[in-house]
VOBA-1610 file (N, C-alpha, C; in pm, whole numbers, padded with zeros to 5 digits, always signed):
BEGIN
Unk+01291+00966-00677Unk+01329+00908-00549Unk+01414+00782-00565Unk+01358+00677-00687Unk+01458+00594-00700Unk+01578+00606-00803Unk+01564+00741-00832Unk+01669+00784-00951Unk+01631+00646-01085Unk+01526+00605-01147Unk+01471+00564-01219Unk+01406+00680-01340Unk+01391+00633-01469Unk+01419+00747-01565Unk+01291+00669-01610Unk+01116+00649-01566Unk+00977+00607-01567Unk+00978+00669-01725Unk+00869+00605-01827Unk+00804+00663-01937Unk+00639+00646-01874Unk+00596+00737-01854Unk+00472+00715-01787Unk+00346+00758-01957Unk+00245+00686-01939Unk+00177+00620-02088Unk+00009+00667-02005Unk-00045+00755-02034Unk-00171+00763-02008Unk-00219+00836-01855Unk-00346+00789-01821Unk-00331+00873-01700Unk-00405+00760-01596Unk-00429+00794-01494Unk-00568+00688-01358Unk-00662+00814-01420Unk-00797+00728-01407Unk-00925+00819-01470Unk-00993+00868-01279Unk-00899+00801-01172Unk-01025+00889-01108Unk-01081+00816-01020Unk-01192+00892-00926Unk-01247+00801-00870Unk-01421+00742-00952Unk-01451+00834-01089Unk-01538+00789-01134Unk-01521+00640-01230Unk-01654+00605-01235Unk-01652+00504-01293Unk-01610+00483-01465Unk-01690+00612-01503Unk-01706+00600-01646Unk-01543+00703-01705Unk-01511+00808-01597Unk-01367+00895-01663Unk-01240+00686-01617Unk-01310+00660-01538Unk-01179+00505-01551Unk-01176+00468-01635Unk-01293+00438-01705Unk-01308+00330-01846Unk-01288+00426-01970Unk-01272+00538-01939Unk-01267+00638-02085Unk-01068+00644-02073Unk-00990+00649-01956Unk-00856+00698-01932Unk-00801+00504-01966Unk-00893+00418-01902Unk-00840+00266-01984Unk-00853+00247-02077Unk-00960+00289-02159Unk-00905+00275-02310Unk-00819+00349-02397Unk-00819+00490-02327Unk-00683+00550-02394Unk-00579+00477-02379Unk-00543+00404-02231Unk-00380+00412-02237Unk-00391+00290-02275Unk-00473+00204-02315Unk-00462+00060-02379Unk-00395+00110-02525Unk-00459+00202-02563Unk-00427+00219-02749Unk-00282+00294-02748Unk-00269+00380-02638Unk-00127+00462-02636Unk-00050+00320-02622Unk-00014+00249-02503Unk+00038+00165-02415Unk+00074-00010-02562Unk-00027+00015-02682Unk+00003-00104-02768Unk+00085-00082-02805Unk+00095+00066-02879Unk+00155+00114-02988Unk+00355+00060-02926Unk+00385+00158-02812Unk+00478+00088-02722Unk+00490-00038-02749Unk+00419-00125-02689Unk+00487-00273-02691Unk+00507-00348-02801Unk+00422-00271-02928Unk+00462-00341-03026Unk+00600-00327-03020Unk+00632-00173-03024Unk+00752-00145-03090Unk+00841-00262-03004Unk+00850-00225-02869Unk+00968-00306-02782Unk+00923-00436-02833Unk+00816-00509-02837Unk+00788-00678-02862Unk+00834-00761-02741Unk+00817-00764-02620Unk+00864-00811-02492Unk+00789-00976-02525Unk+00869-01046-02501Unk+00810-01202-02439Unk+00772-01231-02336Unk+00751-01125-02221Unk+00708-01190-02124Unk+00631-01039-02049Unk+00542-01035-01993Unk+00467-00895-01932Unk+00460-00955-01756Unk+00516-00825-01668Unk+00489-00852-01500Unk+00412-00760-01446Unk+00349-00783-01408Unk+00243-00635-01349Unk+00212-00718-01201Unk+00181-00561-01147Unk+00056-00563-00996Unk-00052-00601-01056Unk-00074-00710-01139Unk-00257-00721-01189Unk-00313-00614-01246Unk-00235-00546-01384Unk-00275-00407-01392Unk-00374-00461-01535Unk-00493-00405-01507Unk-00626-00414-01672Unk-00550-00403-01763Unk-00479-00284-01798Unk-00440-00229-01918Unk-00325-00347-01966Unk-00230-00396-01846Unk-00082-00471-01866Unk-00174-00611-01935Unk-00304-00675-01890Unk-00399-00806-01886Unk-00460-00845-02013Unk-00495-00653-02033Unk-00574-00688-02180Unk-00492-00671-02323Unk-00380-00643-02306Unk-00245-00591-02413Unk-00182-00733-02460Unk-00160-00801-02350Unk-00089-00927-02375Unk-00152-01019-02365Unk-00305-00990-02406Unk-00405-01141-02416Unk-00405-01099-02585Unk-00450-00953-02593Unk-00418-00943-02699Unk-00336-00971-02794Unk-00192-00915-02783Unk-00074-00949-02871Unk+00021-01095-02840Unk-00093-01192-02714Unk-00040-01325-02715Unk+00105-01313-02632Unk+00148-01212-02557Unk+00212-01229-02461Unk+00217-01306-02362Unk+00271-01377-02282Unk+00284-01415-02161Unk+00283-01324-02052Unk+00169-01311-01926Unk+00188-01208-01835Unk+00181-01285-01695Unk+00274-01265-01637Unk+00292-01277-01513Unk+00212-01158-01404Unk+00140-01228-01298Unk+00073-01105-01233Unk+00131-01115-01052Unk+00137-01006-01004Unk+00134-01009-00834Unk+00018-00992-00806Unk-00009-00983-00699Unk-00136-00952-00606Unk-00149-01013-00478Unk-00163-00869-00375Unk-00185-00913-00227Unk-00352-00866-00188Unk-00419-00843-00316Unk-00534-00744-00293Unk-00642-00827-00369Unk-00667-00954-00281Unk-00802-01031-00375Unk-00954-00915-00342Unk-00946-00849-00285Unk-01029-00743-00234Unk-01083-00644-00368Unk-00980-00632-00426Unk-01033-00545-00536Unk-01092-00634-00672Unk-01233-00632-00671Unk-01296-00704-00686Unk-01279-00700-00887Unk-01258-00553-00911Unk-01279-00499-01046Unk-01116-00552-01112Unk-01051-00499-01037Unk-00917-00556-01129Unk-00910-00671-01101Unk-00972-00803-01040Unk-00935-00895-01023Unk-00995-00962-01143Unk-01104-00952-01167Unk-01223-00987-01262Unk-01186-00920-01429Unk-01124-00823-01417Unk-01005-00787-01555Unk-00939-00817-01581Unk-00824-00900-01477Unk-00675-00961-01511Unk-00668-01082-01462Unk-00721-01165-01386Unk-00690-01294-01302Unk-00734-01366-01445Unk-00819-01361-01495Unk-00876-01465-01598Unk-00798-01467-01723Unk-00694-01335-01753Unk-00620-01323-01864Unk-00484-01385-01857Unk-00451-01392-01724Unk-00294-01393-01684Unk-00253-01605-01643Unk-00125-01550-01698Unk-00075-01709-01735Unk-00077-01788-01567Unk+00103-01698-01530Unk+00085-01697-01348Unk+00067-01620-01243Unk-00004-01629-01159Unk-00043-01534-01026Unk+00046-01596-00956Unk+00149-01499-00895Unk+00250-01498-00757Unk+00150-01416-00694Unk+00136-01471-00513Unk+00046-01428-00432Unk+00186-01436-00286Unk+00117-01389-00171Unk+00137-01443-00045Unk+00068-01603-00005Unk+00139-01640+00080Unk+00068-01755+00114Unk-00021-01775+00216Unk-00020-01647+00291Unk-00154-01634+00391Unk-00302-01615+00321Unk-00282-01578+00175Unk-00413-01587+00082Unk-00456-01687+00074Unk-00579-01763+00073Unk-00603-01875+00048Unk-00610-01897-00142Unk-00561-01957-00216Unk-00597-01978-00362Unk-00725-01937-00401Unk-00823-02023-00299Unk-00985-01958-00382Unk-01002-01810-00380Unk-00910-01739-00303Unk-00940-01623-00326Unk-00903-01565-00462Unk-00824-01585-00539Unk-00776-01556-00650Unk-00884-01666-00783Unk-00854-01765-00732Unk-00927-01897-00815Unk-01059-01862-00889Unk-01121-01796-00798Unk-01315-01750-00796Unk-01320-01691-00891Unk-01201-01608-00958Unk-01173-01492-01063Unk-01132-01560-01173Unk-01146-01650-01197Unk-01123-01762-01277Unk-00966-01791-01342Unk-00909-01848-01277Unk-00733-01941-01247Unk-00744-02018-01174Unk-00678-02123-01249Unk-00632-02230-01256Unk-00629-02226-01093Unk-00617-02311-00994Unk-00550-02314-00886Unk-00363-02343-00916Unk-00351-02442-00995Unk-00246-02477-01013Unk-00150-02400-01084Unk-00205-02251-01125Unk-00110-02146-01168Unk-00110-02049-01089Unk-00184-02048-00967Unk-00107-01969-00851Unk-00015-02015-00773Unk+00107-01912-00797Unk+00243-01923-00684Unk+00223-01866-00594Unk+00229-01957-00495Unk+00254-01869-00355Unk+00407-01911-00266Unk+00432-01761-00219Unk+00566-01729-00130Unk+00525-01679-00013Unk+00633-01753+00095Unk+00596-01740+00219Unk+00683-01611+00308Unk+00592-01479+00243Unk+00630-01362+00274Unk+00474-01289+00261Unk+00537-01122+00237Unk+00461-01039+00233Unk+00502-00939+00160Unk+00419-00872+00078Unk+00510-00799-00025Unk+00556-00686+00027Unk+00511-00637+00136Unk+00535-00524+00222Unk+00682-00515+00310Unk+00724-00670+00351Unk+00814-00722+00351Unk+00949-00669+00244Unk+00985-00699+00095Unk+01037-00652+00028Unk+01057-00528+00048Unk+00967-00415+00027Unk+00972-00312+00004Unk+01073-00205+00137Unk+01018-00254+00305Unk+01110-00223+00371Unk+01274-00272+00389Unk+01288-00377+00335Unk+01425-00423+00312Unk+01522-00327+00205Unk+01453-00297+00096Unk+01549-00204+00054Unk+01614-00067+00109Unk+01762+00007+00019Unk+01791+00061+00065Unk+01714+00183+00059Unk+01754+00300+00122Unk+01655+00405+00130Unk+01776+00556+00134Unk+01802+00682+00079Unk+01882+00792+00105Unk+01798+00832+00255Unk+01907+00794+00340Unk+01865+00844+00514Unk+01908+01000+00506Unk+01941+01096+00372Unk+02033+01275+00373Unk+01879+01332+00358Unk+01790+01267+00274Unk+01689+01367+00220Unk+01597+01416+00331Unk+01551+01549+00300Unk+01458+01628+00422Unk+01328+01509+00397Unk+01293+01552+00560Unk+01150+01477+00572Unk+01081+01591+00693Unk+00951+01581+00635Unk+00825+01688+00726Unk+00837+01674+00873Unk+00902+01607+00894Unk+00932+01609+01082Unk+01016+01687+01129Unk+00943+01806+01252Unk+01052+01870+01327Unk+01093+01795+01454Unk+01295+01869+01453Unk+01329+01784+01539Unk+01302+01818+01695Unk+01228+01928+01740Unk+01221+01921+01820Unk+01085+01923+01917Unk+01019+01845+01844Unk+00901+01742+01898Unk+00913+01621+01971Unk+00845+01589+02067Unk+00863+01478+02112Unk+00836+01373+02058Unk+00698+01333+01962Unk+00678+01192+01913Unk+00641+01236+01737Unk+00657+01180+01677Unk+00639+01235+01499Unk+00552+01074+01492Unk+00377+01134+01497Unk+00294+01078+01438Unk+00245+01093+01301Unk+00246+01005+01226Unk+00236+01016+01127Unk+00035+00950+01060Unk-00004+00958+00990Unk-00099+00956+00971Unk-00142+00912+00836Unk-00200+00814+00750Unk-00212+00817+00658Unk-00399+00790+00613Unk-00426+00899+00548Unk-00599+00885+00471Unk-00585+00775+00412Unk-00729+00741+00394Unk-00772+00603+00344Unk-00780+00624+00218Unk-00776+00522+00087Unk-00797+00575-00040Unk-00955+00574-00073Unk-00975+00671-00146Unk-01113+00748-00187Unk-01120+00685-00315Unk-01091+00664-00408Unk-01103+00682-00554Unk-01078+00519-00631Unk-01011+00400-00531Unk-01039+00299-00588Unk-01195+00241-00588Unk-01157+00144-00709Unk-01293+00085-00708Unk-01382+00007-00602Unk-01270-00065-00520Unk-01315-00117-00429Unk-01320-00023-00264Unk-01290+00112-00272Unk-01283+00178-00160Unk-01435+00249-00146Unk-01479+00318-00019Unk-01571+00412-00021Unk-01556+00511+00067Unk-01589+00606+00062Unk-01582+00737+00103Unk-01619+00749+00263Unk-01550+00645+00335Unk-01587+00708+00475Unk-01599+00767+00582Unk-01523+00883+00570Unk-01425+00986+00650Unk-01416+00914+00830Unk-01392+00792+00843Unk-01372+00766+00981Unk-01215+00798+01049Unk-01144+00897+00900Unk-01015+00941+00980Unk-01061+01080+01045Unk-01161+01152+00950Unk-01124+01281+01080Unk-01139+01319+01142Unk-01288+01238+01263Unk-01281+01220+01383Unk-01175+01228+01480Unk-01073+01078+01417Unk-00959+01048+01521Unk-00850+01168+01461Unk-00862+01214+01373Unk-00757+01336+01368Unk-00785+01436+01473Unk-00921+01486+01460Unk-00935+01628+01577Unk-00933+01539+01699Unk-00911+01423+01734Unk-00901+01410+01890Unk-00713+01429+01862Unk-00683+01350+01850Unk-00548+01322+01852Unk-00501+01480+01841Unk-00562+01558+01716Unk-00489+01724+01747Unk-00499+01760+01873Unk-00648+01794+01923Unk-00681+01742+02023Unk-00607+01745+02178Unk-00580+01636+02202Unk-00497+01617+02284Unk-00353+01577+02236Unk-00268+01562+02140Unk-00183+01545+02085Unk-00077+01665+01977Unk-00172+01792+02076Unk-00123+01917+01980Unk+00013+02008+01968Unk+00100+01903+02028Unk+00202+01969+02090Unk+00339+01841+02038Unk+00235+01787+01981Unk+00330+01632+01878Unk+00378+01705+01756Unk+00461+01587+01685Unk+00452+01648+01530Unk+00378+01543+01502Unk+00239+01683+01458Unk+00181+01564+01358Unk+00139+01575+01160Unk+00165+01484+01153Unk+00215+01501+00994Unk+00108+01378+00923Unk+00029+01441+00863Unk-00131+01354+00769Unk-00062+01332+00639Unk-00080+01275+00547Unk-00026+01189+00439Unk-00182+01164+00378Unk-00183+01288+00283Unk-00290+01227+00193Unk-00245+01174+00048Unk-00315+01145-00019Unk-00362+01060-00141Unk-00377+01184-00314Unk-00491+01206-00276Unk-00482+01333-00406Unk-00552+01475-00356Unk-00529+01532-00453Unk-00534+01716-00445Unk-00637+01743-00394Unk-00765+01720-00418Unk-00867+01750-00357Unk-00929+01734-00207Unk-00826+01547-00187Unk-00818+01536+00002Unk-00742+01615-00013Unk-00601+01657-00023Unk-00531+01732+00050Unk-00565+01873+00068Unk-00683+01944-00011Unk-00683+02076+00020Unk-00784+02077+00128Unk-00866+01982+00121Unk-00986+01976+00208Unk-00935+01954+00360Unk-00823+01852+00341Unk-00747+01831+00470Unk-00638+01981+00552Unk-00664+02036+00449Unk-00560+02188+00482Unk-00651+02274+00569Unk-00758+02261+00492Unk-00861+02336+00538Unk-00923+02335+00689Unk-00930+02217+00691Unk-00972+02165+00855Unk-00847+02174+00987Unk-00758+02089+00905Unk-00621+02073+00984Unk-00500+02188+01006Unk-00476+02239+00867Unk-00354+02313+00816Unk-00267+02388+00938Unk-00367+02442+01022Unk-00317+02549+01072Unk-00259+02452+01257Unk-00256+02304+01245Unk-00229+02235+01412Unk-00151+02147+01312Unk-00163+02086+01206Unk-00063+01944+01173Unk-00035+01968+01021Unk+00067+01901+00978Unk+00151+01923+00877Unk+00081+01831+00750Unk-00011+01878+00647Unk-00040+01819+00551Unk+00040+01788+00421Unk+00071+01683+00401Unk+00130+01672+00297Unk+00130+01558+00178Unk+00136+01564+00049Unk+00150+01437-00049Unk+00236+01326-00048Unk+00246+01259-00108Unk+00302+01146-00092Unk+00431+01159-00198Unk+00531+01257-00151Unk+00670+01318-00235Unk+00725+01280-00152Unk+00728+01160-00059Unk+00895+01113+00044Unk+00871+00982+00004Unk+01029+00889+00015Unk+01059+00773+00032Unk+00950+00711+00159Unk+00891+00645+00108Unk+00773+00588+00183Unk+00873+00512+00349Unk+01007+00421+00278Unk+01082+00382+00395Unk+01157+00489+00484Unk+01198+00567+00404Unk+01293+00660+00509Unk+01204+00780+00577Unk+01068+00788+00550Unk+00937+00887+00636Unk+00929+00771+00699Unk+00929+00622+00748Unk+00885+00513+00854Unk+00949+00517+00905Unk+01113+00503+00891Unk+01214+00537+00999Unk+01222+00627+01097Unk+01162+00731+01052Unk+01141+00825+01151Unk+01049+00879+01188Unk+00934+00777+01215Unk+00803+00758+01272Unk+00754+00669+01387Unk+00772+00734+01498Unk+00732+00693+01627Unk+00596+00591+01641Unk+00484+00645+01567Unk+00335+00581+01558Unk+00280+00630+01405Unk+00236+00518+01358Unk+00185+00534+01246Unk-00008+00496+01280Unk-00099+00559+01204Unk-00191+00564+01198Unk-00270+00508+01069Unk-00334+00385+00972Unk-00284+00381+00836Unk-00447+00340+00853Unk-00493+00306+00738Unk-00629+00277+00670Unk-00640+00124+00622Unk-00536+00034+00650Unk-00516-00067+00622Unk-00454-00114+00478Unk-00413-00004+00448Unk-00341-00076+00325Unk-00195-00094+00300Unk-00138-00063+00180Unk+00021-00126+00174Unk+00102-00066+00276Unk+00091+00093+00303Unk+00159+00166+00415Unk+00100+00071+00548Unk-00005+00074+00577Unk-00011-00019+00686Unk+00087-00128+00773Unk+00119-00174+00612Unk+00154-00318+00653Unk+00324-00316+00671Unk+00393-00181+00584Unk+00535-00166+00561Unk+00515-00085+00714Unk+00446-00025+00773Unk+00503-00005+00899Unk+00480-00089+01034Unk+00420-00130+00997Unk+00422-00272+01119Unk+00524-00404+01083Unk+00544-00348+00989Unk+00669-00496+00951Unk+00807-00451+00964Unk+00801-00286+00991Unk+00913-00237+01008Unk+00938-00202+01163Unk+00835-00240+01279Unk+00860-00209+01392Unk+00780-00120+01447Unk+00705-00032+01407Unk+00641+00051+01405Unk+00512+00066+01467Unk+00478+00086+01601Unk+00368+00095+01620Unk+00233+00103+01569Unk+00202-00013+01535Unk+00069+00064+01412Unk-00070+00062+01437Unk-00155+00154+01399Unk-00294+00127+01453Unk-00319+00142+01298Unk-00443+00040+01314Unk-00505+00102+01178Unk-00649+00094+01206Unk-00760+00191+01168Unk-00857+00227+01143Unk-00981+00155+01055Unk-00913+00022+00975Unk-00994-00067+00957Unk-01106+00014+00810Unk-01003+00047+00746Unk-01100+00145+00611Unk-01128+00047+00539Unk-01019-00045+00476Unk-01014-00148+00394Unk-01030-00291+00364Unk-01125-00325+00437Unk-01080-00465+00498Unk-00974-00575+00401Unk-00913-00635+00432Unk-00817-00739+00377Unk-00772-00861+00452Unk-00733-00957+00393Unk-00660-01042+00460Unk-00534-01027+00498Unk-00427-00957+00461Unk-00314-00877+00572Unk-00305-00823+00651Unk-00398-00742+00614Unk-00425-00638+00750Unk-00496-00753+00899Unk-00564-00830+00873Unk-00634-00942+00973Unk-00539-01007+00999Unk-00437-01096+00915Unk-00336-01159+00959Unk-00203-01081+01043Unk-00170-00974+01038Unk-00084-00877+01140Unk-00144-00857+01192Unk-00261-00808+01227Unk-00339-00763+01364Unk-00333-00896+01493Unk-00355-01082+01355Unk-00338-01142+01481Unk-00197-01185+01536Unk-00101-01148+01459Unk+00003-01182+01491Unk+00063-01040+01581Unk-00047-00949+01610Unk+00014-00873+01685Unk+00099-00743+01654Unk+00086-00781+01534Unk+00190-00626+01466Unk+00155-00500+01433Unk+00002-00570+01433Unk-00108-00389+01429Unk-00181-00431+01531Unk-00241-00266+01529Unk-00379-00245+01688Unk-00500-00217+01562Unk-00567-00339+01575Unk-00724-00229+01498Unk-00765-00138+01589Unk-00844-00038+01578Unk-00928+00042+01657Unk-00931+00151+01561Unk-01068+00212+01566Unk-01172+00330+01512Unk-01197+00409+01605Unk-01235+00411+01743Unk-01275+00502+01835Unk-01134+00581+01886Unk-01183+00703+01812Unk-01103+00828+01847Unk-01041+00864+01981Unk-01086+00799+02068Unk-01047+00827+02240Unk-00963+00679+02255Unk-00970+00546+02199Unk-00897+00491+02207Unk-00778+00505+02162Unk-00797+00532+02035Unk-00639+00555+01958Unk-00568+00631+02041Unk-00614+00766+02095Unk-00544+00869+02163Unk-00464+00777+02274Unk-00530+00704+02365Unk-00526+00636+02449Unk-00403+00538+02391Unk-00371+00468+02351Unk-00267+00391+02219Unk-00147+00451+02216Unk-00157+00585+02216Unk-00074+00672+02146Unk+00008+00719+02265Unk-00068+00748+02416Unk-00013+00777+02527Unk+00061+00693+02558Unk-00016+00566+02530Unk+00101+00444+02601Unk+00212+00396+02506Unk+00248+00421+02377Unk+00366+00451+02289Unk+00476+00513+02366Unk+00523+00437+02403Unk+00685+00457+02468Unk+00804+00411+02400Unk+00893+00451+02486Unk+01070+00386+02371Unk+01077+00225+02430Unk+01087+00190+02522Unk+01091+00021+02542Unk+00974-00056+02447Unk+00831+00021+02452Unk+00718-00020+02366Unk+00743-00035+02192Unk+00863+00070+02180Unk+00925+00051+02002Unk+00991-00058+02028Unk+01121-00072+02128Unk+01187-00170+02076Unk+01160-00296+02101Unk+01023-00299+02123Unk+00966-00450+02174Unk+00906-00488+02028Unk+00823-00380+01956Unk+00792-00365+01815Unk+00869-00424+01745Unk+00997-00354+01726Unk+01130-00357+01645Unk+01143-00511+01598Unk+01174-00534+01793Unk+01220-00686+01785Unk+01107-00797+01700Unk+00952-00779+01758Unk+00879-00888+01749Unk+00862-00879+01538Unk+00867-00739+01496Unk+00881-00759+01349Unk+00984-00794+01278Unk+01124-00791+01357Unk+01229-00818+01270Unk+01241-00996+01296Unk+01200-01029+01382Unk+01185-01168+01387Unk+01130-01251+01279Unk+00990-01170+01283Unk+00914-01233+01196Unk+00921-01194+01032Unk+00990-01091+01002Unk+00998-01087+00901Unk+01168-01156+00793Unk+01282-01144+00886Unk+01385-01248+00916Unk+01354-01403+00857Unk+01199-01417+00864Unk+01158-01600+00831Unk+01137-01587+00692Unk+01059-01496+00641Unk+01018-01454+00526Unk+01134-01486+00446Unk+01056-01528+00303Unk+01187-01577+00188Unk+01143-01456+00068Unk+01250-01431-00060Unk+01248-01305-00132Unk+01075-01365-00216Unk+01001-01314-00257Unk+00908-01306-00356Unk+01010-01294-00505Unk+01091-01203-00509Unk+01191-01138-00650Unk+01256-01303-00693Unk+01254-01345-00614Unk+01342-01482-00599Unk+01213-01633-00715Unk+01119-01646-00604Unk+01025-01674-00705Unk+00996-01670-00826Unk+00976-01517-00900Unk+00931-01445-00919Unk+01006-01466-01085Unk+01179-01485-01034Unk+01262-01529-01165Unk+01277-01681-01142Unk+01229-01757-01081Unk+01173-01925-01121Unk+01094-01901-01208Unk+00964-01828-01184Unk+00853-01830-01307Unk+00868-01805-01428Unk+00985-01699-01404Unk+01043-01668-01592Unk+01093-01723-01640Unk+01185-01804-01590Unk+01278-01901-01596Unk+01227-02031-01676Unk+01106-02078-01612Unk+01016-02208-01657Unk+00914-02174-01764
//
């Protein structure tokens, strides 16, 4: 999708505990062998274990992101290894700090990383699961199952069979996570709404999404920052997801008859009131990437 030529090194173990820690120590021993060879001076990760424990090891310098003090396990793996943490600035420091850093080696930028990600460009030619001759293309995204800090609470497929429901004559298009939701989701759904993986440009499937439905996580936040009507379902709790809800850019709600209700009153003046109040606010926002090469820099 980004015409990027990835060497991908190992595998995710899962949503178990013990296939995680058996698939992290593989790709730690695959993943050395690599960096010896390259010898990099400096390591950037999303706060990744494997990126934390490589370059404490071989005395690297690692730079970390993170908008997710929530995940309690990778925080407690990498915050204590890593030189600087670039954050948002709606995080408070102790949230990162508690995990043991410095206060004074967290950077914070007055954005959102979700922010970035809709700013880039996107191919507007490639097919996307929406037919055109539906009236509203709701889109839908499952909550994640398999992180450490997630749990299994199916409070989406309630509001799915209402919304099919009364909404059966929409395009509606579910966005799961891995193989096992998605067959399970085929099974229930397949035959009223369009199930599918996560094989589209995450920005150019938002563009052409009337109402998004999200679990509170990164999709959440890239469609409410993109204009986008958003409800979210409240799977995940976070401090982004709380800070757009009060600034108005998401709807929390869980009750299946409300959302529906949400969804009726989704109109075209109701987008471009969206449009406007996110491009405003995201317009203030300064680059993170920008930061990001200060830190390397120093």
């Amino acid at each position: 999708m980004r015409n990027f030529s990835p060497l991908f090194v190992g595998k995710y173990g899962g949503a178990d505990k013990k296939t995680k820690f058996k698939a992290s120590i593989d790709r730690i021993k695959k993943l050395t062998r690599k960096i010896e060879e390259f010898s990099p001076d400096m390591a950037i990760s999303f706060c990744s274990p494997e990126a934390a424990r490589i370059s404490f090891g071989l005395g690297i310098k690692h730079v970390g992101f993170s908008d997710t003090p929530h995940a309690d396990a990778v925080m407690r793996l990498t915050v204590p290894l890593i030189q600087k943490l670039l954050a948002p600035q709606i995080i408070p420091k102790n949230e990162f700090a508690k995990y043991g850093i410095n206060k004074k080696n967290i950077i914070q930028y007055n954005a959102l990383d979700a922010a970035v990600t809709i700013k880039r460009n996107t191919d507007q030619n490639k097919p996307l699961p929406f037919k055109v001759n539906k009236m509203k293309n709701i889109l839908i995204r499952i909550e994640e199952e398999e992180a450490a800090y997630a749990s299994k609470s199916n409070k989406i497929i309630p509001i799915i069979k209402q919304i099919i429901s009364e909404h059966g004559d929409e395009n509606i298009v579910i966005l799961g996570r891995y193989s096992k939701q998605i067959q399970s989701l085929k099974k229930k759904f397949g035959a009223k709404a369009k199930i599918i993986k996560m094989s589209f440009d995450g920005k150019h499937l938002l563009n052409h999404t009337d109402i998004f439905i999200g679990s509170r996580g990164t999709m959440t936040a890239e469609s409410a920052l993109s204009g986008i009507p958003t409800i979210s379902y409240n799977a995940v709790p976070n401090i982004v997801e709380k800070f757009l809800v009060r600034k108005k850019l998401i709807k929390r709600e869980i009750d299946p008859k409300k959302i529906v209700n949400i969804i009726q009153k989704n109109t075209k003046p109701t987008n471009n009131l969206h449009k406007k109040r996110a491009k405003q606010f995201v317009d203030q926002m300064e680059d993170p990437i920008q930061k990001l090469i200060e830190v390397i820099r120093e």
